[in-house]
Backbone bond lengths (Angstrom), bond angles and torsions (degrees), N, CA, C in turn:
res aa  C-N    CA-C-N  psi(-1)  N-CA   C-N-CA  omega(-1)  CA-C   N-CA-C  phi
1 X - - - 1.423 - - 1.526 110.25 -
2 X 0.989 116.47 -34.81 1.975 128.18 162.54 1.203 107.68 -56.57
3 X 1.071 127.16 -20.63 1.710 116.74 -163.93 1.591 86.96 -82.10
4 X 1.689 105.98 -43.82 1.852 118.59 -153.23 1.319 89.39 -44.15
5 X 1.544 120.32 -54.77 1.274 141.66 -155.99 1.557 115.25 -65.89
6 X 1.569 112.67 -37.13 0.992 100.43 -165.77 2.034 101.93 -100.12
7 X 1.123 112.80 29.08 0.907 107.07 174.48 2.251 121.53 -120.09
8 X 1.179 101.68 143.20 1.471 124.09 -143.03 1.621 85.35 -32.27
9 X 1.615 125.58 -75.17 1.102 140.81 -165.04 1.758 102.79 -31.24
10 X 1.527 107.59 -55.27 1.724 96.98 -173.99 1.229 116.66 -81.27
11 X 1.452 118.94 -1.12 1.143 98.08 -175.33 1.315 117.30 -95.72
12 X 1.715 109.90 3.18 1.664 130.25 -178.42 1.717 108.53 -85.09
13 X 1.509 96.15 -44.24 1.164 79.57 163.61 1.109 159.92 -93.66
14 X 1.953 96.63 -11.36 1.423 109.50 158.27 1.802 109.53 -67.91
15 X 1.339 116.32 -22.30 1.725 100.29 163.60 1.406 115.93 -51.18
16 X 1.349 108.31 -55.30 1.759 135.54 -160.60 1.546 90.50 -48.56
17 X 1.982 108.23 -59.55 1.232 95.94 -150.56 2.110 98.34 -84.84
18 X 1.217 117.83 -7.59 1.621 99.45 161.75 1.757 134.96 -86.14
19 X 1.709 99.29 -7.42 1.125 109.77 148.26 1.267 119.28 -52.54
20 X 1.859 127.12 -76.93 1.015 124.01 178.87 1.500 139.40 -42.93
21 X 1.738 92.01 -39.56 1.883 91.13 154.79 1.551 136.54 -65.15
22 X 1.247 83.87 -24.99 1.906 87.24 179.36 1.595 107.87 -101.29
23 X 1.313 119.06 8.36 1.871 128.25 143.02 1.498 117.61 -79.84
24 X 1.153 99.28 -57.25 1.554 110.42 161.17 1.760 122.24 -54.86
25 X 1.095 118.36 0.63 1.661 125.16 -178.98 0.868 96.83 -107.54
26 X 1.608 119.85 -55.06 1.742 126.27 -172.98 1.377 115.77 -60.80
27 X 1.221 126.67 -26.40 1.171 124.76 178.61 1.205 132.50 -107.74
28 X 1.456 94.85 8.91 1.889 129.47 173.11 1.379 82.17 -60.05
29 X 1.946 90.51 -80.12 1.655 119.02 -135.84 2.062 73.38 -76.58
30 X 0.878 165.16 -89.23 1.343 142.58 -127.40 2.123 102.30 -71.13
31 X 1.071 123.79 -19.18 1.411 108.53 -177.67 1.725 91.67 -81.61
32 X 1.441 122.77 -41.93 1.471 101.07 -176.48 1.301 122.27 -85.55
33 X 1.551 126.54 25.50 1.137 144.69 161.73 1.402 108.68 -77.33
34 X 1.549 96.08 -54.05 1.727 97.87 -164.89 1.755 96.09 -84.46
35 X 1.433 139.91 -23.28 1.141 101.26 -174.71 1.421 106.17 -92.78
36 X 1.485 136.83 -8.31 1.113 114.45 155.76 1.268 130.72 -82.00
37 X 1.180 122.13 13.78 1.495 136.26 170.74 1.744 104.85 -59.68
38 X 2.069 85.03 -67.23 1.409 96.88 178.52 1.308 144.38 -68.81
39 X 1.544 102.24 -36.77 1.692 120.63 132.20 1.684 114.63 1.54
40 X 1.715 83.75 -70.12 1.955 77.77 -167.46 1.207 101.52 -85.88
41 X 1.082 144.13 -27.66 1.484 144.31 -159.18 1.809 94.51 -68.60
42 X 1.334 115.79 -61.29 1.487 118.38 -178.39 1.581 110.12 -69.23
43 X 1.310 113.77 -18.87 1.396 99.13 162.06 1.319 134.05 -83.80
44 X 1.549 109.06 -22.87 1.560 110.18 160.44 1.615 114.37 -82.38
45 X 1.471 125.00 2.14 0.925 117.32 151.29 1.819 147.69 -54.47
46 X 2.114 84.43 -49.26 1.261 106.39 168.29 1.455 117.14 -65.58
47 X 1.506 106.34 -37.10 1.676 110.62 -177.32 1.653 105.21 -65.13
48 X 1.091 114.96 -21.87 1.605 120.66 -170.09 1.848 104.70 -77.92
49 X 1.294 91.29 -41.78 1.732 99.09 -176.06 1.389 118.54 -93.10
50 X 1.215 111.06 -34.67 2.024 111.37 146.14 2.051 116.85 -49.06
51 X 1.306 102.53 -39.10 1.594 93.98 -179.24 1.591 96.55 -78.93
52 X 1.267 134.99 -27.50 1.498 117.73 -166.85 1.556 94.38 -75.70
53 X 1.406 128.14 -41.90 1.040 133.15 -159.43 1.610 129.79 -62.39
54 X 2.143 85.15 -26.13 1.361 103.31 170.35 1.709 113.82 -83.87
55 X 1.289 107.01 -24.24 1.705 119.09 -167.81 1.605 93.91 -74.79
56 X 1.740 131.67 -48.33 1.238 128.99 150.19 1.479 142.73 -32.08
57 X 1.255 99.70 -42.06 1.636 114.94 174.36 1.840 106.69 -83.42
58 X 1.285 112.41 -37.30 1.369 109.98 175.73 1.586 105.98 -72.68
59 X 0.814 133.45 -28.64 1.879 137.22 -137.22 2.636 67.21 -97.57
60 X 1.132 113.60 -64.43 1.445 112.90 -168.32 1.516 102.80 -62.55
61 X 1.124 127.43 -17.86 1.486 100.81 171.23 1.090 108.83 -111.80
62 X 1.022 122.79 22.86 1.697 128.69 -178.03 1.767 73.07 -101.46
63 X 1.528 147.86 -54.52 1.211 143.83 -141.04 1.434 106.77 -89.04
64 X 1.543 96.13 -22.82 1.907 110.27 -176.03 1.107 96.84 -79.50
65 X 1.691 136.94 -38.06 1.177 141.41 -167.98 1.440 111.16 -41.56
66 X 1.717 89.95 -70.27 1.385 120.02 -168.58 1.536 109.02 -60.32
67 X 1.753 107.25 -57.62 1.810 91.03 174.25 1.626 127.13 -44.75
68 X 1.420 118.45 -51.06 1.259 114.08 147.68 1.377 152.44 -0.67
69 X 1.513 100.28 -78.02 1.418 126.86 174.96 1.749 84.76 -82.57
70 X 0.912 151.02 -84.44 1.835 111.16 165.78 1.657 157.19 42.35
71 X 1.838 59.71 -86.42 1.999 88.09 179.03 1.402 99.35 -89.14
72 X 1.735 141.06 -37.45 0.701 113.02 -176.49 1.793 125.99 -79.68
73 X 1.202 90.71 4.08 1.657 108.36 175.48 1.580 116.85 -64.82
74 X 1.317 96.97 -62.59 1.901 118.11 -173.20 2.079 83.38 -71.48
75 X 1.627 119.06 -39.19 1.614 93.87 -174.99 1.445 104.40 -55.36
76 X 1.331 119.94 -40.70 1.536 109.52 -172.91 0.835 145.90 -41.72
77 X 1.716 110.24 -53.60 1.128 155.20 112.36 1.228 108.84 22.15
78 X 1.384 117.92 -96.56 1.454 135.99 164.30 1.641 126.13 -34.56
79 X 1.238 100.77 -34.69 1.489 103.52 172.26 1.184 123.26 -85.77
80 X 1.659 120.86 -33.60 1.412 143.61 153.63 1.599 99.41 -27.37
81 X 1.184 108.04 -86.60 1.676 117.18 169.99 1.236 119.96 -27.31
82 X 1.439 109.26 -53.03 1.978 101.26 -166.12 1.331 91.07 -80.18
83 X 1.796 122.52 -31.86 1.692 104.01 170.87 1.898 119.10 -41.83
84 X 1.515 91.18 -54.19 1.856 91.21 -171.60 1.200 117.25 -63.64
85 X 1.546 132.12 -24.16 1.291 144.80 -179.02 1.609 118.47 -74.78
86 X 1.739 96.23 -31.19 1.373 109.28 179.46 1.763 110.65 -79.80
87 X 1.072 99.96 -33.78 1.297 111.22 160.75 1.178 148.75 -69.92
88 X 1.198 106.26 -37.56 2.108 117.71 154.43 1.624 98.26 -77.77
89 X 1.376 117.11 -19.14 1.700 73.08 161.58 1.786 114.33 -108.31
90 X 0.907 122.05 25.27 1.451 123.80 155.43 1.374 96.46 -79.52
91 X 1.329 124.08 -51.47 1.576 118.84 -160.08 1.648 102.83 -54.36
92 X 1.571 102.26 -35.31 1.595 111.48 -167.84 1.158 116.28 -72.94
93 X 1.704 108.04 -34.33 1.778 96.73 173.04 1.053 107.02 -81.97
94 X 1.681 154.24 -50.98 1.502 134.91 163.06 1.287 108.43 -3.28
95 X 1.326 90.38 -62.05 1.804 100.66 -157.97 1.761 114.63 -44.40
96 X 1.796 88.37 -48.80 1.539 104.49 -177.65 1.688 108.49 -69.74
97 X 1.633 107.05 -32.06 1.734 101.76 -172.35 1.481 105.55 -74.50
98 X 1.515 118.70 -21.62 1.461 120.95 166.22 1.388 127.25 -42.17
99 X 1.383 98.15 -54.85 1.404 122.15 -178.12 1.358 108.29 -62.89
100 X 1.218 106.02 -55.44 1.337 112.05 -151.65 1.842 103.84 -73.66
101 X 1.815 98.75 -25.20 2.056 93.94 153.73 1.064 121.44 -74.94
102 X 1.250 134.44 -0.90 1.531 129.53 -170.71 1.616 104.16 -115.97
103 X 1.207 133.17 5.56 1.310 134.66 -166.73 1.683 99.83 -95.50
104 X 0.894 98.01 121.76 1.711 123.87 -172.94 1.742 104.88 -57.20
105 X 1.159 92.66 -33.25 1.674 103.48 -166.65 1.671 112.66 -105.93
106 X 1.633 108.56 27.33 1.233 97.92 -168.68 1.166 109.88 -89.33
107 X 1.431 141.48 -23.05 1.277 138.74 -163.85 2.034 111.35 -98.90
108 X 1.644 90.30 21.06 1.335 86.24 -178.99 1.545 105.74 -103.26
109 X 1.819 120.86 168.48 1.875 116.42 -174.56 1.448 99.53 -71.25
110 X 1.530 123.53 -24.40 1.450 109.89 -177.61 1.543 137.40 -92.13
111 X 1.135 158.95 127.19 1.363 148.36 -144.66 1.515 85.04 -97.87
112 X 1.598 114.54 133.24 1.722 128.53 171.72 1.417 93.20 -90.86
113 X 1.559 92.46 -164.20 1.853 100.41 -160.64 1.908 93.41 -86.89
114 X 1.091 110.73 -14.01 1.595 105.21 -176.95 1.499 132.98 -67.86
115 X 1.271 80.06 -21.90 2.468 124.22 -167.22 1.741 83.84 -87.32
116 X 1.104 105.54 -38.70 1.514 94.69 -143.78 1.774 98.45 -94.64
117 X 1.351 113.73 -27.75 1.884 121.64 178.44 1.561 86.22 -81.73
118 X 1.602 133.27 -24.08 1.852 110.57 -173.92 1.523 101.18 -75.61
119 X 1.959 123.60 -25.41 1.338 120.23 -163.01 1.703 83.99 -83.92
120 X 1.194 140.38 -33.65 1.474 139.36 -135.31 1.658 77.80 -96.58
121 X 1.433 150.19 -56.85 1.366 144.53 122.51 1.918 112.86 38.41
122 X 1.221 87.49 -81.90 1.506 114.29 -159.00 1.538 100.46 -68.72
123 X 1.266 115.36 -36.57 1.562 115.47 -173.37 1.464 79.82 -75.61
């Protein structure tokens, strides 16, 4: 088995073939260098653009919140109002159906000046 060895042909190719393993190592250990290099680099990328994405999505419903709580402010608001408005004019027709039982002249065909300032009233 020494002779195999010591002769020119094997010993080229046992060069040849420990060359090729130790090309074949280097480019093991350097391709799984670089893709876990890049690996992490694009993964703290994604983690970088998932946290903005969450700081974005929070920052709009923090803004949806508020428009909201807003609108339902001025709705209140608004209803408050058509309550009091709805209400002085209940007060106003009493007022007018009051009148309009106590008017001396109600059961007559002609409207007097009293009939006629409760309709002038109503407009």
């Amino acid at each position: 088995m020494i002779a195999i060895l010591a002769s020119p042909l094997a010993r080229y190719l046992l060069g040849a073939s420990a060359a090729l393993f130790a090309l074949w190592l280097v480019y093991n250990v350097i391709d799984n260098r670089g893709y876990q290099r890049a690996a992490t680099e694009y993964t703290l990328k994604i983690e970088r653009i998932h946290a903005e994405y969450k700081d974005v999505a929070d920052k709009e419903a923090a803004r949806q919140r508020l428009a909201n709580d807003l609108a339902k402010q001025r709705e209140a608001q608004r209803i408050a109002k058509m309550q009091a408005e709805n209400k002085s004019l209940h007060e106003q027709i009493e007022e007018l159906e009051r009148e309009a039982s106590q008017d001396p002249d109600a059961g007559k065909p002609v409207l007097g000046a009293p009939s006629v300032q409760r309709i002038n009233k109503v407009r």
